[in-house]
Backbone as CSV, one residue per row, in Angstrom:
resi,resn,N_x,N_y,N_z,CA_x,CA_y,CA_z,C_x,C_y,C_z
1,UNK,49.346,-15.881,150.540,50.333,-15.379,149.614,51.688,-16.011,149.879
2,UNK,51.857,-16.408,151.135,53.556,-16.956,151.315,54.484,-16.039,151.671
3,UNK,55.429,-15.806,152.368,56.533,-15.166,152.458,57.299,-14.856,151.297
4,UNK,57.444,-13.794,151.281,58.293,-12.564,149.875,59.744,-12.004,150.684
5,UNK,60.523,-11.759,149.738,62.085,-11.253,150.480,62.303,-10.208,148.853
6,UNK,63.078,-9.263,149.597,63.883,-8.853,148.468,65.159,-9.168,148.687
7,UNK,66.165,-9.078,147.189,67.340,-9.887,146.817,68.322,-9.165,147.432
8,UNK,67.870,-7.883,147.533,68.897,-6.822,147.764,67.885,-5.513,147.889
9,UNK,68.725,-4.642,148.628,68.055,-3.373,148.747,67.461,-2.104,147.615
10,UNK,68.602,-2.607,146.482,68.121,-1.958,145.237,67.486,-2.644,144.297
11,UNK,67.053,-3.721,144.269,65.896,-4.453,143.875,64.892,-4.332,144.477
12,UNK,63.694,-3.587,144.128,62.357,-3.378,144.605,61.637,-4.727,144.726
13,UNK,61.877,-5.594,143.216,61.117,-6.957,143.568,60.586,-7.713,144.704
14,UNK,59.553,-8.247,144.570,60.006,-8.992,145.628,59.644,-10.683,145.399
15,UNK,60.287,-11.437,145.714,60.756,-12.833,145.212,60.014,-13.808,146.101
16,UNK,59.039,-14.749,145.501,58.775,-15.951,146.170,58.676,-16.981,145.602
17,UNK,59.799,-18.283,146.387,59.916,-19.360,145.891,58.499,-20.560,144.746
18,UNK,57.614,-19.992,145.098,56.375,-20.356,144.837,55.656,-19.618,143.506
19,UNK,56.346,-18.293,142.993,55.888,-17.902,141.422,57.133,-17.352,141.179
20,UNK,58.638,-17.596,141.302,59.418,-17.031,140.669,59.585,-17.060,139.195
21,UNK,58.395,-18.377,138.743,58.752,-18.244,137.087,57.935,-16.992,136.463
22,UNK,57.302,-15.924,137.508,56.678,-14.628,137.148,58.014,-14.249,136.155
23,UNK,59.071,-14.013,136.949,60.056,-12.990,136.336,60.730,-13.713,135.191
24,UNK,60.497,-14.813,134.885,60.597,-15.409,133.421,60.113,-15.007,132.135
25,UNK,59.000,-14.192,132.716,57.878,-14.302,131.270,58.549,-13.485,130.482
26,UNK,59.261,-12.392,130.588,59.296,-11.524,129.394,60.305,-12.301,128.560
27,UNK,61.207,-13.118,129.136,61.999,-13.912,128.266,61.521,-15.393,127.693
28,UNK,60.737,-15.889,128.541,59.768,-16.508,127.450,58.902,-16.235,126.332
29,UNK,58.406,-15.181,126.511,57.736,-14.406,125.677,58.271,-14.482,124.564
30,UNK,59.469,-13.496,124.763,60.565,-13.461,123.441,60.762,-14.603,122.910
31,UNK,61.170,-15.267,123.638,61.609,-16.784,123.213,60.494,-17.853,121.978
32,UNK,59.542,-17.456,122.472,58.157,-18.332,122.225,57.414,-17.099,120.473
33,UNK,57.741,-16.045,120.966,57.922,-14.917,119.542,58.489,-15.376,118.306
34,UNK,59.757,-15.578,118.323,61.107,-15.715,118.207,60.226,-17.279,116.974
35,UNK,60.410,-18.593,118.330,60.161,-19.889,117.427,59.101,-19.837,116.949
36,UNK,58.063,-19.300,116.952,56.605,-18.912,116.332,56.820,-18.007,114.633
37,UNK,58.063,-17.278,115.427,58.303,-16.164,113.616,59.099,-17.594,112.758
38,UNK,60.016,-18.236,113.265,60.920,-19.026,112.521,60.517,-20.187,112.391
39,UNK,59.270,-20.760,113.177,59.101,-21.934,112.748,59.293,-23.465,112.916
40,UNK,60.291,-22.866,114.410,61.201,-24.136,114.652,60.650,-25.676,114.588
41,UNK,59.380,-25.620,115.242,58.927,-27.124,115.258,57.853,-27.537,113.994
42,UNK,59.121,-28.389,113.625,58.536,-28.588,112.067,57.060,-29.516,112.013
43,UNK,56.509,-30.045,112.691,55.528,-30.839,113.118,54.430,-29.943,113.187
44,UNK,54.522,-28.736,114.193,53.906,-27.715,114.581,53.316,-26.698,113.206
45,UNK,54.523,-26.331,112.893,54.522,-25.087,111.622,53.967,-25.712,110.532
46,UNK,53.963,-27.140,109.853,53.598,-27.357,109.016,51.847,-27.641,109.321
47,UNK,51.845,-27.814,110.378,50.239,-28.001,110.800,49.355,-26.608,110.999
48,UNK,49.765,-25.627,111.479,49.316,-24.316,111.633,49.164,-23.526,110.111
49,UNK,50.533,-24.250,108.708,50.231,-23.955,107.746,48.891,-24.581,106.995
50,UNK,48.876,-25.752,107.152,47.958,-26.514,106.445,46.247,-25.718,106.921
51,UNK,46.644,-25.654,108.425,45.079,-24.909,108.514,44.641,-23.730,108.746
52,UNK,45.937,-23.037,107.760,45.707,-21.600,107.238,45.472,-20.667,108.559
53,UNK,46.586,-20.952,109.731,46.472,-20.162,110.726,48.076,-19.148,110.084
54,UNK,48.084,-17.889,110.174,48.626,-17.052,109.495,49.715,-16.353,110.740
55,UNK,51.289,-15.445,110.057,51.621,-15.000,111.151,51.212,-14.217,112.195
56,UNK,50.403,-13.194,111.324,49.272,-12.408,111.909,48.752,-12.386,113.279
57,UNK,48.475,-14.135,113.139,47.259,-14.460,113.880,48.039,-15.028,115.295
58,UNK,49.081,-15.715,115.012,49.983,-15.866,116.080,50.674,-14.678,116.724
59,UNK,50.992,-13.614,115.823,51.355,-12.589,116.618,50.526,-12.233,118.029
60,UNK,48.644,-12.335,117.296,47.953,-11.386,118.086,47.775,-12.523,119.101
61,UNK,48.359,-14.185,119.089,48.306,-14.763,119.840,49.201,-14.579,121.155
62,UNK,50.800,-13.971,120.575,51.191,-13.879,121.473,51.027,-11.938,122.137
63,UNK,50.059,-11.420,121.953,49.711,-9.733,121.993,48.753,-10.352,123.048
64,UNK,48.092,-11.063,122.888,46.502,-11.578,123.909,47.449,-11.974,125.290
65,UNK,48.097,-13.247,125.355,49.125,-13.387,126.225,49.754,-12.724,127.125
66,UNK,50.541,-11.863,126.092,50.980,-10.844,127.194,50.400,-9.944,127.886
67,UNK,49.268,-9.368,127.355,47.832,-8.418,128.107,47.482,-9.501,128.934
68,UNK,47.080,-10.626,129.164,46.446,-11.781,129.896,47.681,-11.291,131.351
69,UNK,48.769,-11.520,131.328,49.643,-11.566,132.252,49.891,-10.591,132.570
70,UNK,50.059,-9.366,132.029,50.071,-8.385,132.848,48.863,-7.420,133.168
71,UNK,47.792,-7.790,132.719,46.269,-8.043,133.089,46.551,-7.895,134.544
72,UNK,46.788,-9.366,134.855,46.446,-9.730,136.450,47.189,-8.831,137.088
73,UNK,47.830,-7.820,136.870,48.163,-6.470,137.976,47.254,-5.620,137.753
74,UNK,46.122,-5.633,137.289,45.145,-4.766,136.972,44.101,-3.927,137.818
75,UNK,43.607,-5.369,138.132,42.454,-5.585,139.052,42.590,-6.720,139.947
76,UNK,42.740,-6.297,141.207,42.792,-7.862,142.411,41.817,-8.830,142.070
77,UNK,40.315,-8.137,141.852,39.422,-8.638,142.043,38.872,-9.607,140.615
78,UNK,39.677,-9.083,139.715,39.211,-9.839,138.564,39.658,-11.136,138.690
79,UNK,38.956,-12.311,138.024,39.021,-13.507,137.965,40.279,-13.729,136.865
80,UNK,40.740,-14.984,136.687,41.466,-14.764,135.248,40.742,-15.316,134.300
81,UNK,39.401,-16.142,134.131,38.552,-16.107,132.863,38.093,-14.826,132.767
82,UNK,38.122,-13.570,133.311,37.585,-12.472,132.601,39.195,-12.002,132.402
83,UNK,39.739,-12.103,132.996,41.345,-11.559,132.475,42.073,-11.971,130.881
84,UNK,41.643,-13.245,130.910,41.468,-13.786,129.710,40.211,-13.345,128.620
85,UNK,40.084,-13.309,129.012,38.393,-12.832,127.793,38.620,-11.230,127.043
86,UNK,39.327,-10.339,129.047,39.056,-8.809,128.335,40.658,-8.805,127.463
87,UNK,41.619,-9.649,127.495,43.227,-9.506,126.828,42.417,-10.076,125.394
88,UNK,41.330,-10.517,125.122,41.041,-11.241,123.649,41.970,-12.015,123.442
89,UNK,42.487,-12.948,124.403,42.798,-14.346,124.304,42.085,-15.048,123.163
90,UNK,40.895,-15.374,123.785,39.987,-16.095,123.256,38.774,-15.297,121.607
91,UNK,39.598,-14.640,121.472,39.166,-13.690,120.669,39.853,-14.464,118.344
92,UNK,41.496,-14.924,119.126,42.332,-15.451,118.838,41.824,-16.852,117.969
93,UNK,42.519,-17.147,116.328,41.845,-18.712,116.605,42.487,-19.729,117.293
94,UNK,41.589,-20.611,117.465,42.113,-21.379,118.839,43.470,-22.210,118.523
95,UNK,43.550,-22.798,117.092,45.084,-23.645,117.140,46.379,-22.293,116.801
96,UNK,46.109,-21.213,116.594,47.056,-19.959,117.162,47.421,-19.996,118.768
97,UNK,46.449,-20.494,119.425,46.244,-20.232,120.864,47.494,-21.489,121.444
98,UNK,46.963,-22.052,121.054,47.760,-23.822,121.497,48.784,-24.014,120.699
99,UNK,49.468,-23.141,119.343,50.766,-23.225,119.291,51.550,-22.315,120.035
100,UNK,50.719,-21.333,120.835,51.217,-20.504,121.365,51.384,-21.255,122.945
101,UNK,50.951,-21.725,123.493,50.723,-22.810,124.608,52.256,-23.738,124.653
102,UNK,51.696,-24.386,123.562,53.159,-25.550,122.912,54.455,-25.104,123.318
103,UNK,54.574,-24.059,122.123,56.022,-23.146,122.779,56.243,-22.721,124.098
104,UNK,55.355,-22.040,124.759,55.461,-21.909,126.298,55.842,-23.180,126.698
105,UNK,55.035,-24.043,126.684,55.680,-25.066,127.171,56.490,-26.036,127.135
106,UNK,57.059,-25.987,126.002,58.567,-25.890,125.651,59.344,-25.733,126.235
107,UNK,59.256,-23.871,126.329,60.226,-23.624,127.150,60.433,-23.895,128.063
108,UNK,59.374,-23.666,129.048,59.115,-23.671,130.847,59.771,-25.320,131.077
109,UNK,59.494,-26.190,130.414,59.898,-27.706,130.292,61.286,-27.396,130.751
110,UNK,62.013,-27.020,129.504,63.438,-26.610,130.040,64.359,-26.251,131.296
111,UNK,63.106,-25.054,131.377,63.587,-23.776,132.785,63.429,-24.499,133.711
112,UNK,62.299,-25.454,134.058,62.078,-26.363,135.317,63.010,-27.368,135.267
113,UNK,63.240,-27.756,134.661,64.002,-28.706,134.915,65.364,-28.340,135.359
114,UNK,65.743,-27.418,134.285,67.428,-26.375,134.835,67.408,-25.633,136.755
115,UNK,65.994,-25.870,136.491,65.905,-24.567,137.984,65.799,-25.887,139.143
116,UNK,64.751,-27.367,138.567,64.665,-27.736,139.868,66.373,-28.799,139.910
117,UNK,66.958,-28.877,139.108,68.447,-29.867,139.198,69.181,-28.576,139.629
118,UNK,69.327,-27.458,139.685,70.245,-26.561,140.251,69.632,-26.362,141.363
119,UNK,68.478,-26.083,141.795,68.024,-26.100,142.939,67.975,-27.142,144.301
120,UNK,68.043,-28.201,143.768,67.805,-29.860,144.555,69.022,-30.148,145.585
121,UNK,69.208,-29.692,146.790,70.317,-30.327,147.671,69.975,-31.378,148.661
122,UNK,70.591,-32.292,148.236,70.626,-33.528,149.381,68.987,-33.961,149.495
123,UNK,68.652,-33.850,148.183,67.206,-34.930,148.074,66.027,-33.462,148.324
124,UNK,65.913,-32.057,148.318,65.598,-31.395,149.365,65.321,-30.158,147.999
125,UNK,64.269,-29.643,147.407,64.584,-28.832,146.435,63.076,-28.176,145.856
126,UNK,62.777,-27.309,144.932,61.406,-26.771,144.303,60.091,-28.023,143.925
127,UNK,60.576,-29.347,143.638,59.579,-29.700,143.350,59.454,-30.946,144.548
128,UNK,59.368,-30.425,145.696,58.910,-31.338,147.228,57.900,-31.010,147.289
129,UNK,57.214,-29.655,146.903,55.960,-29.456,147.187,55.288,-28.410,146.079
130,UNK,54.459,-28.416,145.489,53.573,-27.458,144.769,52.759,-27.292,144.495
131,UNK,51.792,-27.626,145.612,50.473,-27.602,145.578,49.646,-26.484,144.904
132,UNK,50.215,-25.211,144.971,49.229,-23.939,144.944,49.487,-24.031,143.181
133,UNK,50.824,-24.290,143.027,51.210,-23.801,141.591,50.200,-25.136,140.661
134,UNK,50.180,-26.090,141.017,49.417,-27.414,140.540,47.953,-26.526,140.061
135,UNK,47.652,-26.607,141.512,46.081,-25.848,141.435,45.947,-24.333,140.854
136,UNK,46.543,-23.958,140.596,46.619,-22.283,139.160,46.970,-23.215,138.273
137,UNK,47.947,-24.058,137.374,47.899,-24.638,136.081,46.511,-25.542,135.990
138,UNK,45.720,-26.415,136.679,44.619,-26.854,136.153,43.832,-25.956,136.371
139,UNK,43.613,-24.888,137.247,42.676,-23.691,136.878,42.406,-23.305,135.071
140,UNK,43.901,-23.375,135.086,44.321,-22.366,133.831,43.396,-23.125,132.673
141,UNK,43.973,-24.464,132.372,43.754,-25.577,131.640,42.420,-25.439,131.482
142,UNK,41.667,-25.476,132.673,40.218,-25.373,132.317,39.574,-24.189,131.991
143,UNK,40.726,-23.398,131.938,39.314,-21.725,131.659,40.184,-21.901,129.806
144,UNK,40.926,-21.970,129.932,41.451,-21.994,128.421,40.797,-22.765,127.253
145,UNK,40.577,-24.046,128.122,40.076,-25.191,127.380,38.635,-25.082,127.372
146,UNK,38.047,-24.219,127.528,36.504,-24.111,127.722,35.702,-24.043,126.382
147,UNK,34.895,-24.485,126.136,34.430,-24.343,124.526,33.488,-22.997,124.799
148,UNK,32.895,-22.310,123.198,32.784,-21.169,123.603,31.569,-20.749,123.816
149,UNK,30.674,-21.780,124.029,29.404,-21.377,124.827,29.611,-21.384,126.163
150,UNK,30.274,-22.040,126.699,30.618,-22.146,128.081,31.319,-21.134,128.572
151,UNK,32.447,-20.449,127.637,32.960,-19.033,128.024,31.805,-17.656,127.932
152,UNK,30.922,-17.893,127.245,29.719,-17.067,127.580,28.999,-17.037,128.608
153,UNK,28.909,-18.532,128.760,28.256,-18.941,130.174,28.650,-18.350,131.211
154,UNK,30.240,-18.280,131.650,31.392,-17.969,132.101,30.978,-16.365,132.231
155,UNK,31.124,-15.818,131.539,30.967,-14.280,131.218,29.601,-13.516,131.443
156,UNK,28.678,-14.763,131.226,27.046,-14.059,132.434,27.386,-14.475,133.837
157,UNK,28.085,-15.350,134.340,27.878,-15.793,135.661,28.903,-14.398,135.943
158,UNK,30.049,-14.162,135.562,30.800,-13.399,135.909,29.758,-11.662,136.738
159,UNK,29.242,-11.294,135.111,28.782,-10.418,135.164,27.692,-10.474,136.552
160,UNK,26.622,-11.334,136.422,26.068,-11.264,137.354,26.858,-11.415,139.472
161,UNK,28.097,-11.833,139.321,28.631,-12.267,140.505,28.953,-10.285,140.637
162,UNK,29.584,-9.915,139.524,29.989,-8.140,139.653,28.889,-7.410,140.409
163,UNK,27.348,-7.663,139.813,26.004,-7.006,140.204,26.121,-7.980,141.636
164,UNK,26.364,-8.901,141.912,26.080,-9.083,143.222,26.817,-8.252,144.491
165,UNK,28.297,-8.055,144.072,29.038,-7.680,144.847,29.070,-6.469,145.230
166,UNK,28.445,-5.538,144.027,28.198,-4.147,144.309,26.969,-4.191,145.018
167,UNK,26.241,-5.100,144.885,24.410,-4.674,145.746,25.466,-4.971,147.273
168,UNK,26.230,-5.945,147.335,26.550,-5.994,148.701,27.938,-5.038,149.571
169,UNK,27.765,-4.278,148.473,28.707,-3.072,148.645,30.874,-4.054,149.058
170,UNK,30.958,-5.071,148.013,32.328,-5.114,148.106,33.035,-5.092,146.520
């Protein structure tokens, strides 16, 4: 897990250099809401129109999302392809999903970059090392990107790993 600090005594949080963009999300969220209702990327919006993906559908794109993320305080033990599966992420149609992606990553583009140039002293700063965070984004990439026999696939192996763990009492 890494070493955690709190900021202060009346901040319960607790802060590690290694997922502080946790405490981002609700303002990405908004943010990514926000250019999804209005449309901003004209490249984007006119393509999501043409293939009759609706606001609707992006809403419940960004409704899946946010259950996905605050999911993972749920259950330790859950994986995040079932974290994803039970938020009906994937429930979603899929170019709803990936304009919803786009915008996230949009933003985060931004925030990293603002966080690692304010952060960086004397050559010395957030992106010297990030191994763990590397390895959770291609996790991610691949449970997202999974076509949807394979997320079934995904979802018997799951199930059956659950029946294993209870025969072995963990």
């Amino acid at each position: 897990m890494g070493l955690q600090a709190r900021m202060s005594e009346a901040d319960p949080r607790l802060y590690n250099v290694n997922r502080d963009c946790a405490h981002n999300f609700e303002f990405v969220m908004r943010e990514v809401a926000e250019r999804l209702e209005d449309g901003r990327w004209v490249y984007l919006d006119a393509l999501l129109k043409e293939k009759g993906i609706t606001p609707d559908q992006l809403g419940q794109a960004c409704a899946a999302a946010c259950k996905f993320v605050h999911g993972a305080c749920d259950n330790p033990k859950e994986k995040m392809g079932e974290c994803l599966a039970r938020s009906g992420f994937w429930d979603v149609p899929e170019l709803a999903t990936v304009a919803l992606a786009a915008y996230v990553g949009t933003i985060m583009f931004g925030l990293f970059w603002t966080g690692a140039h304010e952060a960086t002293l004397g050559g010395v700063g957030p992106c010297t090392d990030m191994n763990g965070l590397v390895e959770a984004g291609q996790r991610a990439h691949r449970l997202i990107t999974l076509s949807k026999w394979r997320r079934r696939w995904q979802r018997v192996k799951n199930r059956f790993r659950k029946i294993w763990d209870a025969v072995r009492g963990k």
